[in-house]
Structure formats: structure tokens, C-alpha cells
N, C-alpha and C positions, 0 to 999 in steps of 0.2 A: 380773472376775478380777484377782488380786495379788497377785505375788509375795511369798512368805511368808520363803521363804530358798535362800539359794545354799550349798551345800557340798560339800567335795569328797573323793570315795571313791576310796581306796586298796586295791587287789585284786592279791592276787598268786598264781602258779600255776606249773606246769611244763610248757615246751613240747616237747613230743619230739623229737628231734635223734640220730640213730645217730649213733656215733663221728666222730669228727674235729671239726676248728670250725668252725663256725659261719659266722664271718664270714674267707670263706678271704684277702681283701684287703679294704684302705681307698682313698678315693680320694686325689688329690694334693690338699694342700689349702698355700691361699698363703703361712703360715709356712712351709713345706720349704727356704724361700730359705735358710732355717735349716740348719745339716746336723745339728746336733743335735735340731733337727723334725724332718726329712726322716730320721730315724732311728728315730721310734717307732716302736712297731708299731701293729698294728690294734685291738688291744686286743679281749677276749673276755667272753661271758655266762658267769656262772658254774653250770659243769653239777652239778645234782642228783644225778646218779647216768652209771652210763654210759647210759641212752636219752631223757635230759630235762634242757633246761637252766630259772636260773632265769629267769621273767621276770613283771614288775612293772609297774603302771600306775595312772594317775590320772584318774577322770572328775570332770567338772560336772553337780552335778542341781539345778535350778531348781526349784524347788518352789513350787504356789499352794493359795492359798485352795480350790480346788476341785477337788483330787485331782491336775491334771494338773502329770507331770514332765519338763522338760526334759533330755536327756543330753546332752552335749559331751562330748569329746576325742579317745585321750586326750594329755596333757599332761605335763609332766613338774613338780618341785616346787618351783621360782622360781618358774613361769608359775603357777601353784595360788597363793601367796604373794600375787603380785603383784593377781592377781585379786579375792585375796581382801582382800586390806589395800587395794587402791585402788581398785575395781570394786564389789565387792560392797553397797558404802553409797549410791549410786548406781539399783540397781534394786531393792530390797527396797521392799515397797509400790508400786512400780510396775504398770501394766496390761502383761504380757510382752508380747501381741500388737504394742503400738504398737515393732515392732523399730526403727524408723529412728528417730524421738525415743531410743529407750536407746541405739542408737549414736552418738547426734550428742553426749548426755551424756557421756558415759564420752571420747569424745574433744576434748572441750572442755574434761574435767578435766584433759587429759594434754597440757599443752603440750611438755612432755618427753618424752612419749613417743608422740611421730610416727610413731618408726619404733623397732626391735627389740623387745627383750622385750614392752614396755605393747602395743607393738599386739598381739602374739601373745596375751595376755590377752584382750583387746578379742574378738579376730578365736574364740579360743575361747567366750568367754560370746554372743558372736553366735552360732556355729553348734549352741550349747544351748537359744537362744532362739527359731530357725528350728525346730530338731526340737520343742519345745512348741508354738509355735502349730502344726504341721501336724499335731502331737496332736490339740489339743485341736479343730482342725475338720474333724479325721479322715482329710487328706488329705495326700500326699505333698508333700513340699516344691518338688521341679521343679513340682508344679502350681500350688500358689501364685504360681510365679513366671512362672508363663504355657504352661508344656509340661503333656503331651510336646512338643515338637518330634522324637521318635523312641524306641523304646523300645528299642532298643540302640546301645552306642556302642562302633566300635571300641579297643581299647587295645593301648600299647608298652609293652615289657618292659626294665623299666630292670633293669642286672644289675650293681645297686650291691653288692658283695662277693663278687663272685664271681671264683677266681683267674683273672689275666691272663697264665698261662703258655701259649704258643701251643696247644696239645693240649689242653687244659681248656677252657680260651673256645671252640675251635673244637667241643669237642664239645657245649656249653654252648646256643651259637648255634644252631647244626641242631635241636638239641631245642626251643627255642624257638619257632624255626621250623617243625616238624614239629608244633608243640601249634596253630598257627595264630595267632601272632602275624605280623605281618605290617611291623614295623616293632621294632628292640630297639635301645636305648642300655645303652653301656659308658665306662667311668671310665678313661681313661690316665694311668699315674702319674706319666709324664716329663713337667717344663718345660724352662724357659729354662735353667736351673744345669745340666742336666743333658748340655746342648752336643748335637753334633751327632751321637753316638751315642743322646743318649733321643731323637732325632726318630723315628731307626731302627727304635727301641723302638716308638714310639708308630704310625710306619706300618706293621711289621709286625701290630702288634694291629688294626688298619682293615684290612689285605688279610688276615689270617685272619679275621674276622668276615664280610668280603663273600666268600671262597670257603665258608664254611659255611653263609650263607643264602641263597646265588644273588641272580641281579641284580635280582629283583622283591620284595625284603624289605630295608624302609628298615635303615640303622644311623647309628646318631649319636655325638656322640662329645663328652663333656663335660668342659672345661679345669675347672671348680671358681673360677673366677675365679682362676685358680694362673698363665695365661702371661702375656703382652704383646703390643703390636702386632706387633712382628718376626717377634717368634715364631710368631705366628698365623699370617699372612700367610705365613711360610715354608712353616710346616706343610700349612695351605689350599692352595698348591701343590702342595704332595707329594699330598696327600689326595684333590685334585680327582678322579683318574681311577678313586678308590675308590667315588666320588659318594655322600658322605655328607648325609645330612639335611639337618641342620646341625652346627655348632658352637658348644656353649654355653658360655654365661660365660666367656669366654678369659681376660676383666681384672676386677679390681675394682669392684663395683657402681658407686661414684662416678664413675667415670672414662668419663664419657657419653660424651664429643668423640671419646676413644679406643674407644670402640665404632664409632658413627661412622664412622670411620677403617677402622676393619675392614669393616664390611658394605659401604664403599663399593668397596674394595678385592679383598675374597673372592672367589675364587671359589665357596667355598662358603658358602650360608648362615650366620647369624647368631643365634640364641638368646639372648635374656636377662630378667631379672625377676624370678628367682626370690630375689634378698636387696634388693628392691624393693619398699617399701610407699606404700598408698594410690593412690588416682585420681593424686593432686597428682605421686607417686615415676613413676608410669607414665607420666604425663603427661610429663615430662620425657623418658624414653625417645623417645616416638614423636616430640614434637617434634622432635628433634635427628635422626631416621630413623637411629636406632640399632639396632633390631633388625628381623629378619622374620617372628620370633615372640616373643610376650609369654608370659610364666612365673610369672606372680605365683602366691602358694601360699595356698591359701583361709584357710588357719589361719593364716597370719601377716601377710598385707596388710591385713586390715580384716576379712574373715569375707565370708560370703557377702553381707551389706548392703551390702559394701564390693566386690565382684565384679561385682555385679549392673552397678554405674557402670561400670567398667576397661574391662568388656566392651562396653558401648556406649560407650565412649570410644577404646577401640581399632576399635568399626567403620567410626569415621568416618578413620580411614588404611588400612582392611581389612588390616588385622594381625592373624591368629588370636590367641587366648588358647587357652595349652592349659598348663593350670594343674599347679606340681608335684604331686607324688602324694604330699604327707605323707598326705591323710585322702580315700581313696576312696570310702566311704559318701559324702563332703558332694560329693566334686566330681563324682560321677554325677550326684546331683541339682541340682548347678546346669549342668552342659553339655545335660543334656536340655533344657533350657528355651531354652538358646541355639541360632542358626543353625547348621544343619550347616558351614559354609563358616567361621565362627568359631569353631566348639569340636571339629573335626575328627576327634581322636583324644585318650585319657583315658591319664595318664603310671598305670604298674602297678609299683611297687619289688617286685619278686618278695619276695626275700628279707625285706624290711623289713612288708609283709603282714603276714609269717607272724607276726613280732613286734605288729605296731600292732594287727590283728585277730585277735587270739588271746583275746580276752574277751568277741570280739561271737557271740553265739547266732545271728543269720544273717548270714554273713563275704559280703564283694560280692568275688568271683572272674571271671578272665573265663574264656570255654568258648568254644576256636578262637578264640582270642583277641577276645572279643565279650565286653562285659558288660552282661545283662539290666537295665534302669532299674528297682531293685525298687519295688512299688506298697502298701509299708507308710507308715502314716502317720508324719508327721516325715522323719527322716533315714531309719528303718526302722533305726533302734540299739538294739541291749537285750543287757544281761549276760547271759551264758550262765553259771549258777550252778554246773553240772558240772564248769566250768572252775576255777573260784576257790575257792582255798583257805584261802590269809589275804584278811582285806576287814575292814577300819576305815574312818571315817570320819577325815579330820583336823583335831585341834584347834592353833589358831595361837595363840600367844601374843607378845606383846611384851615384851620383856627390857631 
């Protein structure tokens, strides 16, 4: 079998949304230091009509000699670019099965690109090359990779844009709660600029969150890499009696020592990894015993060739990995295959779902907060055509 060609489909369609927007908040993100960042707004999808807004998306299809295709994403159109003008030359005529040979390629072209966009390329055409091979030998990709190790996995409900006005979150949370999540993170939009009133801010939204799901449903509470030591540590104070999860990304990915620093510190928990690529990027975390849980994001650390290592590299300091939630089709099937005690619980972006899975024909949702490990072969990805309405392929040219 040999890869024939790689390209990349563009499909668009209208997701239904009643009135109001969509994304009712953003999170804090580390320009705010800015007051003219810290001033945007959230910014919105553009509605169709009043019951649908638009939205828009990019897959990868691998295509071989022998009928069989891979799907990736989806991705957005630098990563499509990048793939395509630096990746793409790389596995064409290649045997897709041999994935660790195309990963070793594709990152040995990219001495530049270690880490941000290239790997996000990387880590995409990997998890198009996983869903082909478990095509083409008919079986799911957790089983490739040594599972089940279970065929459901609990998940948290991350409640990236939902507003944080005390009444809302707290009706937000219970319902959450009440669907049988058992664990939800939320975005607080106060940092350090915002003194000793946005702390106020930010524990109020922790004690409404644990009085709406009572004390046996985790909540977490994620800085966006937006605070700093002090500020942590401050907060982590305040928060303790909230007993939150953890705390994620408080500081800048680079700034290990300063992680460090906190988890040693904390009382609460420590989170980080998620703008963290490679074994090599992870490696660095755990040595310095910077977090007490690892966050790498399957789609943009290395893909799942690249997970498979982390995962056993974090078990030798028994640090969970519990991977972000850009692409919940791939990171079901790579925690099924992991120990319970390492791949614990699967992160769920409610809201962001509804967007990333709104083109896949059967969407992985969870029920009482549980998501079934589905037993299609590959990822178990496929366009749903009822859905899409424009779909081109795309042609790249150089200028």
C-alpha cells in the first residue's frame, strides 16, 4: 500500500443556535496585561439567519493506492498550508502503515518546527495516518495501540464560553452536574492587573461553582497561562477551602522553574502542558516536578505517535496525562489504550464540540457524563453529507 496523495477538504454549513451568542465569554488570555487587549471582546460566528450560525472546517484525506482513506482534523488554514507545503512531500509514495518512520520524517525535516504550528501539522497528518491504518485492518485505533483497557471513559466538562456572571455559571454548573458530569472546569477572566478586587472576582466564581455542584463534583479552574507566582499562590489560598482540582497554566509555558515554584507551594494542585510539545517539551515539565498533571493536546504535541511516548514517560513519575480536548474522536482512542490510573478522565469543551463535531456523522458525546469508546474502525471519523453544504477541495499555489 502507498500513499497516493494528501489533500485537504474544505466544508461548510449552518449550525443551529437560537437567538443570542454563541460564545457568551472568552477566557483571560496573557496579552490582557494590555488594557487595550484586555478590552476586546469575545468576538462571534457569523449567524445565518436567526436559528443557525456560519461554520466552517478543514479535513486531511490520505489517499492510497488501494482505495483506503485517511481523515484528520479538523484544522484550520495555515495548519492546511503548512502541511501541505512542508509535509506533504515527505509521505506521498510512502507505506502509511509504517506511522513512526513518517513521524520520525516529517520531524527531522522540521528542525524549526519543534514546537508550534509545524508540529500542529505533524500531529494532524499523524492522526490521519492512525485513522487509515485502523481502516485499512479494520480495527479501531485504541486497538492498535494495545486496548480496550475499558470501554468507557469518564469525562469533564470544560465550560470554555460560557458566561461567568454569578446566576448563569451557577445555573450552568448544576445542569452539568445534574447531566452526570462529575467533574467541570471554568475560565476566570481576572489576573494579576486586575489587583485585589479581580481576586474577589475570581473566588466568587469558585464558591459559586462548588455551591452549584456540591462537594462531590470536581471544579477546576484554568489561569490560561495569564497569572504569575504571587498571584497563584495568593489565589491558591483563597481557593483552598473551595478545594479545587487543580489549577491550570497559571504562567507561561517556558517559565518551568516558575511552575515548580507553585506546585511546590500550592495548596492546590497544579496543571500544565497543554502549549507544551513533544516527549523532549514534557520531559522538561516532569523533570523539574512542575506539574501533577500533564496536558499535552494530541493534535498539537506530535499526534498520537507522539502520545503514545509522553504517556509512558510520564508513567515513570506517575503523573496522569489527561490530554486537552481539542479532538475527542482521537483522544478517546488513545486513553482507552492507557492505564486507568493515567488517562483517568477525558477533558469535554461543551461548547467547542458543538463547533469541531458538527461535520462528523457519528459525533463522540458523553451520556451521564461517560463516553462510550466507539468500536468503528480508524478514529471512527466520517463526513456526515447532510451536514455540508459548500465542500471544495483546496488548491495551494505559490506566488
Amino acid at each position: 500500500m502507498k500513499i497516493t496523495d494528501v489533500r485537504f477538504r474544505q466544508v461548510s454549513g449552518s449550525l443551529p443556535h437560537a437567538d443570542g451568542e454563541f460564545w457568551e465569554e472568552r477566557l483571560i488570555q496573557p496579552l490582557d496585561v494590555y488594557p487595550e487587549y484586555r478590552q476586546r471582546g469575545r468576538g462571534e460566528m457569523q449567524r445565518v439567519n436567526d436559528g443557525h450560525l456560519a461554520v466552517s472546517a478543514i479535513f486531511i484525506e490520505i489517499e492510497t493506492d488501494e482505495g483506503v482513506t485517511g481523515l484528520g482534523g479538523p484544522i484550520n488554514l495555515d495548519i492546511a498550508w503548512i502541511a501541505h507545503r512542508q509535509f506533504r512531500p515527505f509521505l506521498i509514495g510512502e507505506n502509511p502503515l509504517a506511522v513512526e518512520r513518517l513521524w520520525d520524517l516529517m520531524y527531522r525535516s522540521a528542525v524549526h518546527g519543534r514546537k508550534g504550528e509545524a508540529m500542529f501539522a505533524i500531529s494532524a497528518l499523524d492522526g490521519a495516518l492512525w485513522d487509515l491504518k485502523g481502516k485499512a485492518l479494520g480495527v479501531p485505533v485504541h486497538v492498535l495501540l494495545g486496548g480496550p483497557v475499558r470501554t468507557e471513559i469518564p469525562a469533564y466538562a470544560s465550560a470554555l464560553g460560557y458566561s461567568l456572571e454569578p446566576e448563569k455559571a451557577h445555573k450552568v454548573a448544576r445542569e452539568l452536574a445534574e447531566a452526570g458530569f462529575r467533574a467541570t472546569k471554568w475560565f476566570p477572566r481576572m489576573g494579576p492587573v486586575d489587583g485585589k478586587a479581580g481576586m474577589r472576582k475570581n473566588l466568587e466564581l469558585a464558591e459559586t461553582l462548588r455551591d452549584a455542584v456540591g462537594p462531590d463534583v470536581d471544579i477546576m479552574l484554568d489561569a490560561w497561562m495569564s497569572w504569575n507566582v504571587p498571584y497563584t499562590l495568593k489565589m491558591a489560598d483563597l481557593l483552598e477551602e473551595v478545594a479545587p482540582r487543580w489549577i491550570e497554566e497559571p504562567v507561561l509555558p517556558d517559565m518551568i522553574p516558575q511552575y515548580a515554584e507553585i506546585r511546590a507551594q500550592s495548596p492546590v494542585p497544579t496543571a500544565g502542558g497543554e502549549h507544551e510539545y513533544t516527549r523532549w517539551g514534557m520531559a522538561q515539565l516532569l523533570e523539574a516536578g512542575a506539574v501533577d498533571v500533564l496536558q499535552p493536546d494530541t493534535y498539537w504535541a506530535g499526534g498520537v505517535t507522539e502520545l503514545q511516548k509522553i504517556y509512558a514517560l510520564a508513567s515513570v513519575y506517575d503523573i496522569p496525562v489527561i490530554p486537552h480536548g481539542h479532538s475527542v474522536p482521537t483522544n478517546v482512542q488513545l486513553m482507552a489504550s492507557q492505564p486507568v490510573l493515567m488517562a483517568p478522565i477525558l477533558e469535554y469543551l461543551v461548547k467547542w464540540n458543538e463547533v469541531h463535531q458538527f461535520f462528523l456523522k457519528d459525533k463522540v458525546k458523553p451520556v451521564n457524563g461517560c463516553i462510550t469508546v466507539p468500536n468503528r474502525p480508524g478514529m471512527g471519523m466520517e463526513l456526515d453529507p447532510a451536514v455540508i453544504e459548500g465542500d471544495c477541495y483546496l488548491s495551494f499555489t505559490i506566488s
